[in-house]
C-alpha positions in Angstrom: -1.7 -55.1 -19.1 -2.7 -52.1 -21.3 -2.2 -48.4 -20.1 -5.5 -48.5 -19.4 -6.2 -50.6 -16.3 -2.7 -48.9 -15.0 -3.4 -47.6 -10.8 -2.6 -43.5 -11.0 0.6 -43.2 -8.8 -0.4 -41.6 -5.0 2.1 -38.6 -6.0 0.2 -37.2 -9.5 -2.5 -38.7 -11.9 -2.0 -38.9 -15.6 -4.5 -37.6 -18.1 -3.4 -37.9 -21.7 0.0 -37.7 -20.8 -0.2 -34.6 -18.8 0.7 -35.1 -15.3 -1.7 -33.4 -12.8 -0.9 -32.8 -8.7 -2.9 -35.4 -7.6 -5.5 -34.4 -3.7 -2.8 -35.7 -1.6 0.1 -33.7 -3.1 -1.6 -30.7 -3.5 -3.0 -31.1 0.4 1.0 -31.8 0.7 1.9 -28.2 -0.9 -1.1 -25.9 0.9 -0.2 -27.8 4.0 1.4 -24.2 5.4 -0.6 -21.8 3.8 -2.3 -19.0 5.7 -6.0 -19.5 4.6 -7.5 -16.5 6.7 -5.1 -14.3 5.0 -6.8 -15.4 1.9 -10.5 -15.3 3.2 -9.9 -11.9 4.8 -9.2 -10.3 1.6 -11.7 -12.4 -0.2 -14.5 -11.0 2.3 -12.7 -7.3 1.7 -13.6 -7.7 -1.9 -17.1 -8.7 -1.8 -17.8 -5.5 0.8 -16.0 -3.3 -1.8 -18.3 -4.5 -4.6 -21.5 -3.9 -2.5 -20.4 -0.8 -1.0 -19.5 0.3 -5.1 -22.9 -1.0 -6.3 -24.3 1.5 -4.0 -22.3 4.3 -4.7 -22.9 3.8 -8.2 -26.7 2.6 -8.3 -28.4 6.4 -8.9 -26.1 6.8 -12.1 -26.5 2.9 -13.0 -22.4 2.9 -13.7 -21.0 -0.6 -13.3 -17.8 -0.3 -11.8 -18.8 -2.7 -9.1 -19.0 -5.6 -11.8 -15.4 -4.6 -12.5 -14.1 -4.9 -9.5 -15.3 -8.1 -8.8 -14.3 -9.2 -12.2 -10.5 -7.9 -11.8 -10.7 -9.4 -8.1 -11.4 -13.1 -9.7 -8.1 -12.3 -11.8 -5.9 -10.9 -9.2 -7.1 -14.1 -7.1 -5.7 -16.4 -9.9 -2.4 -13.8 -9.8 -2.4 -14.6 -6.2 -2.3 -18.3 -6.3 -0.2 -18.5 -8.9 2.3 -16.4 -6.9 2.1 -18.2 -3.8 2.7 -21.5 -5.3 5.8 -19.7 -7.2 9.4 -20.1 -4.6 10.0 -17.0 -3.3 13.5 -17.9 -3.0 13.9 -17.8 -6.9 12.9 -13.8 -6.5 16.4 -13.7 -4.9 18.4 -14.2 -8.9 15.3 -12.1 -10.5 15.2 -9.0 -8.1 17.0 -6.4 -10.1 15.9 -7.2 -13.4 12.2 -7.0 -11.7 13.7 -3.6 -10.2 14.6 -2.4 -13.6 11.0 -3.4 -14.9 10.0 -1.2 -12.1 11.9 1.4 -13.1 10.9 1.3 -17.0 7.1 1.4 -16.5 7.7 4.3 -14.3 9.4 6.0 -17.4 7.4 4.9 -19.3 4.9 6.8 -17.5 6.5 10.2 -17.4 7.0 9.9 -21.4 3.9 8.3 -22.8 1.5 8.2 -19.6 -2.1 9.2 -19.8 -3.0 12.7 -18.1 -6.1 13.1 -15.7 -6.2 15.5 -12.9 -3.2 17.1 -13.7 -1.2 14.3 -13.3 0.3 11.4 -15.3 -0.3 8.2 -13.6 -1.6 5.5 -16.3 -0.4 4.1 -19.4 -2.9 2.8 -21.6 -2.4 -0.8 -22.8 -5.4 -2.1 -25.3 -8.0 0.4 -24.2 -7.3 -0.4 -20.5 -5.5 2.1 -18.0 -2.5 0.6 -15.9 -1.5 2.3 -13.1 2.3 1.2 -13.1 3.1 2.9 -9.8 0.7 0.4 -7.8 2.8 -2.3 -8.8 5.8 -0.8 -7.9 4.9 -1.1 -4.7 5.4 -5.0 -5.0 8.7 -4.6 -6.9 10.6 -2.1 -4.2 9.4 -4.5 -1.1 10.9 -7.7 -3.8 14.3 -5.2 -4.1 14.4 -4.2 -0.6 13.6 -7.5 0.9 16.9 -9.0 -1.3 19.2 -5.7 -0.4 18.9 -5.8 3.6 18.0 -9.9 4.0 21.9 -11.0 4.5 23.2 -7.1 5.5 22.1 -6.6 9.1 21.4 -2.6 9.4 23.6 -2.1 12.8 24.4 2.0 12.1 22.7 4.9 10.4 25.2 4.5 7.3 23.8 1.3 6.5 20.1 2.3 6.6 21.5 4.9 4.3 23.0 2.1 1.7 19.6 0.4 1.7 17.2 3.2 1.5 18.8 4.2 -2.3 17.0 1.5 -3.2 13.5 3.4 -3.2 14.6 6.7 -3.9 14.6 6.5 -7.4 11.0 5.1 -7.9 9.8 7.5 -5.4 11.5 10.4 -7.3 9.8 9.2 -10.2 6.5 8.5 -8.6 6.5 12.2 -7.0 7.4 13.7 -10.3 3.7 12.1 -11.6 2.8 14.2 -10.0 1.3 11.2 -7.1 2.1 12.5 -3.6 0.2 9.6 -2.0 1.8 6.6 -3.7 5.4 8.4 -2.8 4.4 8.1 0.8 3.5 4.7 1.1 7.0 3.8 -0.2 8.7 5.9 2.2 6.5 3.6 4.9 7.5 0.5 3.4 11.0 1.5 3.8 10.6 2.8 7.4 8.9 -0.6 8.0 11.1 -2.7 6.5 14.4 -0.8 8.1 12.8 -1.4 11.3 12.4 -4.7 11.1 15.6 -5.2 9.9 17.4 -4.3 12.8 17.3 0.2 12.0 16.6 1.8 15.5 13.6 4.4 15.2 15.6 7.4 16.3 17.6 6.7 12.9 14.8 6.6 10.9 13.2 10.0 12.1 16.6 11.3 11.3 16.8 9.9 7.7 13.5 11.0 6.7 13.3 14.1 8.6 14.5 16.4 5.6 11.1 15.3 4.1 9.0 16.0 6.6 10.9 19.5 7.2 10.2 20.2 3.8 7.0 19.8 4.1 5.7 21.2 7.8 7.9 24.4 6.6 5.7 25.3 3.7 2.3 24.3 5.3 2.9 25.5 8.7 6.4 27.1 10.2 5.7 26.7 13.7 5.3 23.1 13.7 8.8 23.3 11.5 10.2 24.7 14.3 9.3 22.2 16.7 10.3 19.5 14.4 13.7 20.8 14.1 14.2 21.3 17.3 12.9 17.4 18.4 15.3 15.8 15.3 18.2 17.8 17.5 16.9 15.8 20.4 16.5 12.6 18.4 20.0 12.9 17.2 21.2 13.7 20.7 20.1 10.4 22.3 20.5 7.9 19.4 24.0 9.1 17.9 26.1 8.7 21.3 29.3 8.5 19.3 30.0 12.2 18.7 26.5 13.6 20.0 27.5 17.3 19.3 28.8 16.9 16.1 25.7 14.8 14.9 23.3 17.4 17.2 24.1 20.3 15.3 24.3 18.2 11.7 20.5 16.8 12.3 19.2 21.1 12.9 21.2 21.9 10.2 20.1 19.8 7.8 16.3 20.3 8.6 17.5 23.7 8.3 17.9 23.6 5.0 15.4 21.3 4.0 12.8 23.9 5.4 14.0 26.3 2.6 14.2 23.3 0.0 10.8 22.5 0.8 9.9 25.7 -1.4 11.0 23.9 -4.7 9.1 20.6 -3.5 5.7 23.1 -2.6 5.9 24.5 -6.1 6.3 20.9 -7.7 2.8 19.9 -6.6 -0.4 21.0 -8.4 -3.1 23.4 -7.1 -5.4 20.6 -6.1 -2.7 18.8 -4.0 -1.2 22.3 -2.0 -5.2 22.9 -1.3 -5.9 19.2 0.2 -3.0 20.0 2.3 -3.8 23.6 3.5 -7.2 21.7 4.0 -6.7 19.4 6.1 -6.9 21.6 9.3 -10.1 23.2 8.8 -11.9 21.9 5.1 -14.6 24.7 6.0 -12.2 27.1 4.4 -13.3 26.1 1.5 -16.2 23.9 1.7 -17.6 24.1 -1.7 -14.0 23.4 -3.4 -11.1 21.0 -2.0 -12.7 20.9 1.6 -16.1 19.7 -0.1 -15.1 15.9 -0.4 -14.2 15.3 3.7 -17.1 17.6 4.7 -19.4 15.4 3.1 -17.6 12.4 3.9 -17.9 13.2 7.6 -22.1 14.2 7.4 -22.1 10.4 5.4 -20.1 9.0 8.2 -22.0 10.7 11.0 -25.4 10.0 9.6 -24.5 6.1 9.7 -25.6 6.1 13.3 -25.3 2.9 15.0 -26.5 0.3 12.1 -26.3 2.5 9.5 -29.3 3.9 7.3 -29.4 0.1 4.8 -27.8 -0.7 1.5 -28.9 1.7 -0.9 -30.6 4.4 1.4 -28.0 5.9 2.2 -28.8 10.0 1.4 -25.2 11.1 0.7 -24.3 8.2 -1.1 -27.5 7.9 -3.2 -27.6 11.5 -4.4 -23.9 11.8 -4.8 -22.9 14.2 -2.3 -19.7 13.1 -2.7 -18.2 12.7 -6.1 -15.7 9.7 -7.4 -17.3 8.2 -4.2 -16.3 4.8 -5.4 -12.3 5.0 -5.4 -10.4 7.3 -1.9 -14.0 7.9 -0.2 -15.5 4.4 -0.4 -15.8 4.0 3.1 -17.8 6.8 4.2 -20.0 4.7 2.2 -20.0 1.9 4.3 -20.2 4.2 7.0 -23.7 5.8 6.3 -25.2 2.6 4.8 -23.6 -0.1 7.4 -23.6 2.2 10.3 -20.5 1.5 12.7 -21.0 -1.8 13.3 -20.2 -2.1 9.8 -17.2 0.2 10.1 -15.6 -1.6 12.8 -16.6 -5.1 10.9 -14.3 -3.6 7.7 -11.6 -2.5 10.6 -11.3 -6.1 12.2 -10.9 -7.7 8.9 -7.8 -5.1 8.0 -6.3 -5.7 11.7 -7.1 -9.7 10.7 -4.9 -8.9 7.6 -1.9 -7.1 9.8 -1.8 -10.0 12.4 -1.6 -12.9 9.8 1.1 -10.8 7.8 3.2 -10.2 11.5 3.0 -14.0 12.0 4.0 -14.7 9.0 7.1 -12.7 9.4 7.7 -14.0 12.9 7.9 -17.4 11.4 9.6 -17.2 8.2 11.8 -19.8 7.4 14.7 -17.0 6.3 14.9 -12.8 6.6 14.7 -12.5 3.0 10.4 -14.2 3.5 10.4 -11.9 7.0 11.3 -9.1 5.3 9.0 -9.4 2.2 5.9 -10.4 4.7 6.9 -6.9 6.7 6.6 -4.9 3.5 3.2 -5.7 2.7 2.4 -5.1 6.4 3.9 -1.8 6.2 1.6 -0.6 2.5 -1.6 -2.0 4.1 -1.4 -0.5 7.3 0.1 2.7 6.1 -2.6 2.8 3.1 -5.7 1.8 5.6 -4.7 4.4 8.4 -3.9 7.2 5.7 -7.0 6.4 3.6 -10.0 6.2 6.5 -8.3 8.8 8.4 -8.8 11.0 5.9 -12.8 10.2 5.3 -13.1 11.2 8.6 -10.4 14.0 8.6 -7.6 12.9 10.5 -5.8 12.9 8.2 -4.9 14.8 4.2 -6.5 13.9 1.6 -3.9 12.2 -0.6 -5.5 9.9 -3.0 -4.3 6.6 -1.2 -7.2 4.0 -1.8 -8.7 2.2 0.5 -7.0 -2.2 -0.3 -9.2 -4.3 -1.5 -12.3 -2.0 -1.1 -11.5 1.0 -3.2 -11.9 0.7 -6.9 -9.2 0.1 -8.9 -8.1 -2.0 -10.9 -4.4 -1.6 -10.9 -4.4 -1.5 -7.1 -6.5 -4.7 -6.6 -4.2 -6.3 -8.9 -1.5 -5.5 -7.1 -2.4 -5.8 -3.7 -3.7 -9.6 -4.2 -0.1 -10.0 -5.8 1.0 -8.8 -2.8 -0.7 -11.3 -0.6 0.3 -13.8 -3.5 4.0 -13.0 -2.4 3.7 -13.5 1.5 1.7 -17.1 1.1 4.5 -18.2 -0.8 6.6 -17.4 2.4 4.0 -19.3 4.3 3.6 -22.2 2.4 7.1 -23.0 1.7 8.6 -22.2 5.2 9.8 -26.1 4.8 11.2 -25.9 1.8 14.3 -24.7 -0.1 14.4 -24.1 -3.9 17.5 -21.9 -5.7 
């Protein structure tokens, strides 16, 4: 008989000599995948978009339609991804680490300049925000690093951690003090998980924080210093003076090199941080955005004041609401039902991420599952805590919620990266 009247095969389906995955097999393939880690960001997106329509509706801009349109693509990025074997990422980490490392260059030499800082490169009329997906590519370099070296002292933290100090050196240089601290919390996340004790990691990255507590405030310095003495005293047993007095100095030290870092930043930054304390200081300059972030928030009430009558929102109160400060949005016009609806989807996200990692099939997939836990909790704590002033403003966006294009892309990737952990926890491919 002809080709015609053949029976498809139950494993795939020809069509003009193309073979196509036929129901079974691809039910076969998805049979692991974690579909409310898709759905949660899914639902994530379509908030964002309404919350940006209405932040956007009294100057009739259309970034909403944007990022719906760039969510559709990083959704097609994310599938694509998670059918991809992780385990290949293994043989392709460091030339995707030297990618990294070349956009970020690329950045510094040819980037775009808004805000006093160089952050984009433009590519066919369209800004790309290279540092977003570096993100993505330190977790891919980490995750290979530390998945078959078991961090058992302080000296091997150290050997991993090298790994992120040359984007993040890069990335502060920008000058983006918000992206460089969500890598330093994917690195204390992923150290953690891979075996660092937490008394270690205060140590490590105490210099940085000394730095920084001694130009905004030297009493807290002083404190610091003092509890990274007592930090090194009870997790260093070996040679507890020795390490003791090597831990003050060294904050020491970095107190007074915190000068040079202070200077680095721009105006705008060294104000968001002076601000954070009390914005009234300056309420009509760098304390004006959290002020009336916090009236928006407050005014929300219970239910919230409806989409589109929200005052702040509507007469732009608070400018560029639409990227860091989209959810006092949500906050006046959903009220804080619809606040604590946005937080259950982001803890929804964490808890499918954490079981993910639990039951990975190899510490290479834990470890790549724990670095996207790490940026999306670091980057939702940071980002609503400062809406409502609990924490600085730093410019972190808000996942899935906050526009941007480059961010969405990346963080869909991201979720890309851990379903392919999930959905091939039975399979090995090299």
């Amino acid at each position: 008989m002809g080709n015609a009247n053949k029976i498809p095969s139950p494993e795939f389906m020809i069509v003009k000599g193309l073979e196509l995955p036929s129901w079974e097999n691809i039910k076969r393939e998805w049979r692991d995948a974690d579909f409310l880690l898709l759905l949660f960001p899914i639902m994530l997106l379509i908030i964002g978009g309404v919350a940006i329509y209405s932040s956007d509706y009294s100057a009739q801009r259309t970034e909403w339609w944007q990022h719906w349109v760039t969510g559709v693509v990083g959704l097609v990025a994310m599938f694509a991804i998670a059918r991809f074997h992780y385990d290949q990422l293994l043989r392709l980490h460091w030339l995707i680490y030297a990618f990294t490392i070349f956009s970020l260059l690329m950045v510094m030499f040819f980037g775009t300049t808004a805000l006093g800082a160089e952050r984009w490169i433009t590519i066919g009329g369209f800004n790309i925000q290279p540092s977003e997906f570096a993100k993505v590519g330190v977790i891919i370099s980490l995750a290979a690093v530390m998945h078959d070296q078991p961090i058992q002292s302080p000296i091997d933290a150290f050997k991993v951690a090298w790994v992120t100090l040359p984007p993040w050196i890069l990335i502060f240089l920008q000058p983006n003090l918000g992206t460089s601290l969500v890598f330093a919390a994917i690195t204390i996340g992923m150290l953690y998980w891979a075996g660092a004790s937490l008394g270690w990691l205060l140590l490590i990255f105490s210099p940085i924080v000394s730095a920084v507590l001694f130009s905004l405030y030297i009493p807290a310095w002083i404190v610091w210093v003092i509890l990274m003495g007592v930090a090194a005293w009870v997790s260093l047993p070996w040679f507890r003076i020795v390490s003791t007095v090597m831990a003050v100095v060294i904050n020491l030290i970095s107190g007074q090199a915190g000068i040079l870092l202070w200077n680095i930043l721009q105006d705008y930054q060294k104000k968001r941080l002076l601000l954070f304390i009390d914005p009234n200081q300056d309420p009509l300059g760098s304390g004006y955005h959290v002020i009336q972030s916090k009236i928006a928030i407050g005014a929300g009430k219970l239910l919230g004041q409806g989409w589109l009558k929200g005052t702040q929102t509507q007469l732009s109160f608070i400018p560029e609401q639409h990227t860091d400060f989209i959810f006092s949005a949500i906050g006046e016009e959903f009220g804080f039902v619809g606040c604590i609806c946005v937080l259950l989807l982001f803890v929804g996200i964490c808890w499918r991420l954490l079981v993910i990692a639990v039951n990975a099939r190899d510490n290479f997939g834990s470890l790549l599952a724990i670095g996207v836990f790490s940026f999306v909790l670091f980057q939702t704590f940071v980002n609503i805590g400062m809406n409502i002033n609990v924490a600085p403003v730093t410019g972190i966006p808000l996942p899935w919620l906050s526009y941007g294009r480059s961010a969405l892309l990346a963080n869909f990737m991201a979720i890309g990266l851990v379903e392919s952990v999930a959905a091939h926890r039975r399979t090995i491919k090299f």
